[in-house]
BALOBA-1460 file (C-alpha; in Angstrom, 3 decimals):
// residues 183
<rec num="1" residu="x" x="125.900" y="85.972" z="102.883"/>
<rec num="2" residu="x" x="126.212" y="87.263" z="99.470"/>
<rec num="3" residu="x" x="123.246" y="86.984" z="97.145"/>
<rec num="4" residu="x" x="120.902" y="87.308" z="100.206"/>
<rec num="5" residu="x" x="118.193" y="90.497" z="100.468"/>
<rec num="6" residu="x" x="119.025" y="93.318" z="102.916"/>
<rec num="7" residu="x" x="116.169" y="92.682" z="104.900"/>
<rec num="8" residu="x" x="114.546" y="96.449" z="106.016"/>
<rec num="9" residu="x" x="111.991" y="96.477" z="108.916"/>
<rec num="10" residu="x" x="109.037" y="99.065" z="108.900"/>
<rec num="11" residu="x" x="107.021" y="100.330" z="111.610"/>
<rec num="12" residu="x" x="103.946" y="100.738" z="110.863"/>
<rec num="13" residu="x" x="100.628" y="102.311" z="112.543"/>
<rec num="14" residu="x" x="97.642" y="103.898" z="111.587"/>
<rec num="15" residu="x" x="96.749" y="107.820" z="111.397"/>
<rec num="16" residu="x" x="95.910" y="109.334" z="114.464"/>
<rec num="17" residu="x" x="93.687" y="112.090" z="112.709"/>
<rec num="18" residu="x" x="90.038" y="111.813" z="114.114"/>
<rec num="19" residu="x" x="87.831" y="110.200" z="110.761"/>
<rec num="20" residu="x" x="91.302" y="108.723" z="108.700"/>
<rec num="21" residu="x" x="91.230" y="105.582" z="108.963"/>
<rec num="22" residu="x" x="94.551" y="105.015" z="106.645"/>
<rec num="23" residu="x" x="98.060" y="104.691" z="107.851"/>
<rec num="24" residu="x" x="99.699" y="107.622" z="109.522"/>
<rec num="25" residu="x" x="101.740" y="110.492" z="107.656"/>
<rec num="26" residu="x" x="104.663" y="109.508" z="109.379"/>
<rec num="27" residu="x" x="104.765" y="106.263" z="108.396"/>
<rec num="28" residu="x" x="103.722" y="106.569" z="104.602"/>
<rec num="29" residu="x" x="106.603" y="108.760" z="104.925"/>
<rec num="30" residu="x" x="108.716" y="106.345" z="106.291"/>
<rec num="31" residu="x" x="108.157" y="103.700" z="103.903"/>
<rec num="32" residu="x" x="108.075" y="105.986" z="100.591"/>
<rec num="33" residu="x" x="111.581" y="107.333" z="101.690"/>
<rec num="34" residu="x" x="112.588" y="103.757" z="101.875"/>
<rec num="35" residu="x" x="111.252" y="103.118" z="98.426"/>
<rec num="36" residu="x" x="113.193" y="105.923" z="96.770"/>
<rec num="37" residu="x" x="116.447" y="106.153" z="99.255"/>
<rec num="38" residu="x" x="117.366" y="102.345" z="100.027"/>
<rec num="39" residu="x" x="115.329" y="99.628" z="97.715"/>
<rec num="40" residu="x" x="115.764" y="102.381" z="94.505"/>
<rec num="41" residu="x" x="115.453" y="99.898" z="91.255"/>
<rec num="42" residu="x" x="117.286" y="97.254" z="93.027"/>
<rec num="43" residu="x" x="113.649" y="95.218" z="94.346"/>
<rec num="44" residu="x" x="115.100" y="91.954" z="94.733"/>
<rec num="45" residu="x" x="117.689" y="93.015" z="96.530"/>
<rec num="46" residu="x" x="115.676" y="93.946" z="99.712"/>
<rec num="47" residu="x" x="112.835" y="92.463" z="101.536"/>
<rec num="48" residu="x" x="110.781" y="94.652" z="103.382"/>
<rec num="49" residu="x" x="109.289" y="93.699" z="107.041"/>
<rec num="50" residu="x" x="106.234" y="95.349" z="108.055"/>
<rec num="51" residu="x" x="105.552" y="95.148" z="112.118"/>
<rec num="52" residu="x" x="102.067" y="96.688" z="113.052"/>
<rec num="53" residu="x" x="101.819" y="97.258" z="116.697"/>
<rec num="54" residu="x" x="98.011" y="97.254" z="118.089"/>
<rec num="55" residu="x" x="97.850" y="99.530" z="121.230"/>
<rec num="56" residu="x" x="95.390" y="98.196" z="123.824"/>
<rec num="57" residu="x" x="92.634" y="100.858" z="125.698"/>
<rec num="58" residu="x" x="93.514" y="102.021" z="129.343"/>
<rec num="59" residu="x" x="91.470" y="98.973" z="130.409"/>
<rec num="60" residu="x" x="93.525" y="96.259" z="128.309"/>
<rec num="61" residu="x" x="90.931" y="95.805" z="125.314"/>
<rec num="62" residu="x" x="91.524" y="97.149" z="121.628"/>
<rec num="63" residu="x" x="90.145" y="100.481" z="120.255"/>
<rec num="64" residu="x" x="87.595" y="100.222" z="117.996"/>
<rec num="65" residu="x" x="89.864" y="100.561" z="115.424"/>
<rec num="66" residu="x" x="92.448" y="97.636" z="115.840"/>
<rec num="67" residu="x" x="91.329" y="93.770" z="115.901"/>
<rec num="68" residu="x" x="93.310" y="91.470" z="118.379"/>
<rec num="69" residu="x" x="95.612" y="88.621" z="117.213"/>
<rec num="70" residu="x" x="97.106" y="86.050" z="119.136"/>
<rec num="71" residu="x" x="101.204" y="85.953" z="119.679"/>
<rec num="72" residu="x" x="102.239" y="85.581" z="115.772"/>
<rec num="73" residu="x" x="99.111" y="86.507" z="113.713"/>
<rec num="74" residu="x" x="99.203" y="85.736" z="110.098"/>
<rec num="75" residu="x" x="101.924" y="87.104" z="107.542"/>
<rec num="76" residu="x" x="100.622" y="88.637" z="105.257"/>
<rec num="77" residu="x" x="102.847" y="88.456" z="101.828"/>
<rec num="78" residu="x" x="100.712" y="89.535" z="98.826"/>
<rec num="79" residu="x" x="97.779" y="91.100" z="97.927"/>
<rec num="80" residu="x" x="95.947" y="87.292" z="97.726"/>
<rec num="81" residu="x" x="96.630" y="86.945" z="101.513"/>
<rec num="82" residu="x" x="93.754" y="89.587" z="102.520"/>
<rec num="83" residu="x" x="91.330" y="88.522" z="99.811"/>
<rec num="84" residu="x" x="89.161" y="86.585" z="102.290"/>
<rec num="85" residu="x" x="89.384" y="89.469" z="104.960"/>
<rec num="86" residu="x" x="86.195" y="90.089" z="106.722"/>
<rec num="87" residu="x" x="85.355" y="93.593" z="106.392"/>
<rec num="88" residu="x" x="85.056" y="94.572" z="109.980"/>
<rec num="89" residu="x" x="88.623" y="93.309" z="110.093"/>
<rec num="90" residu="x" x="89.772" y="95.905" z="107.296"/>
<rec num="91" residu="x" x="87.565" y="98.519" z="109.170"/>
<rec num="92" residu="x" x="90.009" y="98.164" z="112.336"/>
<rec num="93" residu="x" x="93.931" y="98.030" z="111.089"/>
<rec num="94" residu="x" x="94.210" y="95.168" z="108.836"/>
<rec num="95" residu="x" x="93.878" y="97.348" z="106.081"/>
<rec num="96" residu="x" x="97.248" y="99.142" z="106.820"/>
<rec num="97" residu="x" x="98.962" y="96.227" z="106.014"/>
<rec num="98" residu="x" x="96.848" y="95.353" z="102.558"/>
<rec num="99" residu="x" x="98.367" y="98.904" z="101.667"/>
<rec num="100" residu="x" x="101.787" y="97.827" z="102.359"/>
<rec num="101" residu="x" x="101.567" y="94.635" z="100.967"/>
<rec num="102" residu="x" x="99.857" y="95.843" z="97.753"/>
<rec num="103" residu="x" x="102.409" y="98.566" z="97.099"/>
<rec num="104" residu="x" x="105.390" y="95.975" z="97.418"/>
<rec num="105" residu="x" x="103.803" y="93.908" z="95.360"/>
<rec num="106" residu="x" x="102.863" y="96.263" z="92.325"/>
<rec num="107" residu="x" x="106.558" y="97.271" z="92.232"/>
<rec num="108" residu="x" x="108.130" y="93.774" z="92.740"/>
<rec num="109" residu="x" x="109.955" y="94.299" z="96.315"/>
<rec num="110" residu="x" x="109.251" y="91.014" z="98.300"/>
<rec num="111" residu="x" x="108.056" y="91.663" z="101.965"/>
<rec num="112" residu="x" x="105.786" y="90.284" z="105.273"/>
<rec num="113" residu="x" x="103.594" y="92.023" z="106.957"/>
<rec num="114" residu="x" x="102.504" y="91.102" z="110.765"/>
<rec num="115" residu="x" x="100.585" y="92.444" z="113.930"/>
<rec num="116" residu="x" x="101.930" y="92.565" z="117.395"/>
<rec num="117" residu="x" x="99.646" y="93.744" z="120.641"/>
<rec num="118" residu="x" x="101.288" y="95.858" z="122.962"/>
<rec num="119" residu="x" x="103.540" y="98.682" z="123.522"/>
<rec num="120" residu="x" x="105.254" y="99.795" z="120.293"/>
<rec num="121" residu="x" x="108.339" y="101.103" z="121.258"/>
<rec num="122" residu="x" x="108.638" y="98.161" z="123.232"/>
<rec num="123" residu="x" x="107.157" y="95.258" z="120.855"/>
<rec num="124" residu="x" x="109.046" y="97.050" z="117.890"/>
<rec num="125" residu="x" x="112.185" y="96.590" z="119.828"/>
<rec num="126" residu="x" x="111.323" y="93.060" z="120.570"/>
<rec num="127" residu="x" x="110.757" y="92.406" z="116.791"/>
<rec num="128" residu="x" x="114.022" y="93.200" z="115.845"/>
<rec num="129" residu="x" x="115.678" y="91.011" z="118.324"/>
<rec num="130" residu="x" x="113.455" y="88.177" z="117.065"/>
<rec num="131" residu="x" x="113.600" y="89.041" z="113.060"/>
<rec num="132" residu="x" x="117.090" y="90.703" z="112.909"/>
<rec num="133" residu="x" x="116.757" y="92.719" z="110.054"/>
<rec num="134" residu="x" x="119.455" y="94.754" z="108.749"/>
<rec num="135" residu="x" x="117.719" y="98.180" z="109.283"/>
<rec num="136" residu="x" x="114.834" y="99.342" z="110.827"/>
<rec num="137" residu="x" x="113.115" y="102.652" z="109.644"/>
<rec num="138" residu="x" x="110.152" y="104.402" z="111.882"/>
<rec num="139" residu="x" x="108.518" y="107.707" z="110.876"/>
<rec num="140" residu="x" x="108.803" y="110.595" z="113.102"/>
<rec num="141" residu="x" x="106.072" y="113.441" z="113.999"/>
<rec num="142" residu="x" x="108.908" y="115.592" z="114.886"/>
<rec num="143" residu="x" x="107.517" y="116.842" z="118.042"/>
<rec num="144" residu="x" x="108.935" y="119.394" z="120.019"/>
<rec num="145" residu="x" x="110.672" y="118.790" z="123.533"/>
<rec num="146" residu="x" x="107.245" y="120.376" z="125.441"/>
<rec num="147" residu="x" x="105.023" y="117.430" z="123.127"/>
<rec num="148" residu="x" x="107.817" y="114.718" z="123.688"/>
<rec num="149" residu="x" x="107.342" y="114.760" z="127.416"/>
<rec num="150" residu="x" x="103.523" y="114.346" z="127.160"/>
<rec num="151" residu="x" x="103.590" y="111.857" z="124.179"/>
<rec num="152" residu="x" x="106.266" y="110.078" z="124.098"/>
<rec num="153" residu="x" x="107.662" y="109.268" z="121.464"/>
<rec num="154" residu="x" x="108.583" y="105.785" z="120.067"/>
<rec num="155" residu="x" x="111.438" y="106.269" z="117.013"/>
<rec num="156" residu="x" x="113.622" y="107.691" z="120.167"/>
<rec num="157" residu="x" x="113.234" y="104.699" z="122.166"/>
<rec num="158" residu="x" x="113.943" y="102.460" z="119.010"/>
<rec num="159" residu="x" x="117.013" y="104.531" z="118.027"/>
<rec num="160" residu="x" x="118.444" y="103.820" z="121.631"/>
<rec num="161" residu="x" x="117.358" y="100.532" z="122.096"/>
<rec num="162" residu="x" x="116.700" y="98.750" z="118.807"/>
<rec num="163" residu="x" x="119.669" y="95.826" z="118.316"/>
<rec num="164" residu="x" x="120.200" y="97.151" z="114.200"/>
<rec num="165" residu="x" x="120.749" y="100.517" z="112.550"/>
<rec num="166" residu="x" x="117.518" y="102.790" z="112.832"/>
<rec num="167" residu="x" x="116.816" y="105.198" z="110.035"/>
<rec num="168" residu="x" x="113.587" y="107.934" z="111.262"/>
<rec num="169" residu="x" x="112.322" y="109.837" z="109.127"/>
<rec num="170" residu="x" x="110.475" y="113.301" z="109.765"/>
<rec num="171" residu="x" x="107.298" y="114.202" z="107.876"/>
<rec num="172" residu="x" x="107.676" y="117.350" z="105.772"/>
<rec num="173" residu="x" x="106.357" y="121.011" z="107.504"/>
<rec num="174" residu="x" x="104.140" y="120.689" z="104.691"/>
<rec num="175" residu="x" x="102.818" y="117.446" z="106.078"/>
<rec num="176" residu="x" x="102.131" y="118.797" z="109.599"/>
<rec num="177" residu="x" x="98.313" y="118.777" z="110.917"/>
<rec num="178" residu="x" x="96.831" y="121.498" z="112.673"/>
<rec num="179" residu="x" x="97.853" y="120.018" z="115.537"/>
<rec num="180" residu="x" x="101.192" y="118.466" z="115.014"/>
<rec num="181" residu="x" x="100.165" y="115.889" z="117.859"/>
<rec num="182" residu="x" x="98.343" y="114.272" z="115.013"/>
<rec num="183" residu="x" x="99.524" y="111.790" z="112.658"/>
């Protein structure tokens, strides 16, 4: 329909770098790309869908890092939604979306923001069955094939299996950790 947002899906997950509690490189990446590239000046033109997935421990229970939500946790839509936010649950991942959120919000581009528990490649791909947004974008570490094998890697599986157009985007060399594993 004319007149209707392009609706722009983007995974989201937290840094991987031992004492950084923020959101990863990759996907800071990700989403400033899709600031500049794709929403530009035109803000109400898009909406912007932020999907969170929480990865449970070897024996089913959350890191310490991550909180667990039922099925469809809250949507988060502007910076009000998080003011009563405990602040153990800003301490384990809902603070990745308050970042998101906030950031839409100071530059006018509507968006949602949700949590999913599970595996991401998976749950991402499940997302954008349910939602169908127009495009999804993921970050990308840019592993080599020797890393791939041993880590997987989750914007592959959503460029072969996600039902819309997926944009990845690769952090910068400059970017890179020490160990490139890292995020």
């Amino acid at each position: 329909m004319e007149g209707e947002a392009t609706r722009v899906m983007v995974a989201v997950n937290q840094s991987t770098i031992k004492g950084y509690p923020h959101a990863s490189i990759s996907c800071k990446g990700a989403f400033e790309w899709t600031l500049k590239k794709i929403v530009r000046n035109n803000t109400s033109g898009f909406k912007l869908l932020f999907i969170h997935v929480q990865v449970p421990d070897e024996d089913g229970s959350l890191s310490f890092q991550l909180i667990c939500f039922e099925d469809m946790d809250s949507i988060f839509a502007s910076p009000e939604d998080f003011k009563g936010m405990k602040n153990r649950d800003k301490i384990r991942g809902l603070h990745l979306m308050e970042y998101f959120v906030n950031r839409c919000h100071e530059i006018g581009v509507p968006c949602e923001a949700w949590t999913k528990q599970g595996d991401p490649k998976e749950v991402i791909c499940h997302e954008v069955k349910r939602v169908q947004p127009d495009l999804l974008v993921v970050g990308c570490r840019g592993l080599g094939p020797f890393q791939r094998v041993f880590v997987g890697t989750v914007s592959e599986f959503c460029v072969k299996h996600a039902e819309c157009p997926v944009v990845t985007i690769k952090r910068s060399a400059a970017e890179t950790p020490q160990d490139p594993i890292d995020d």
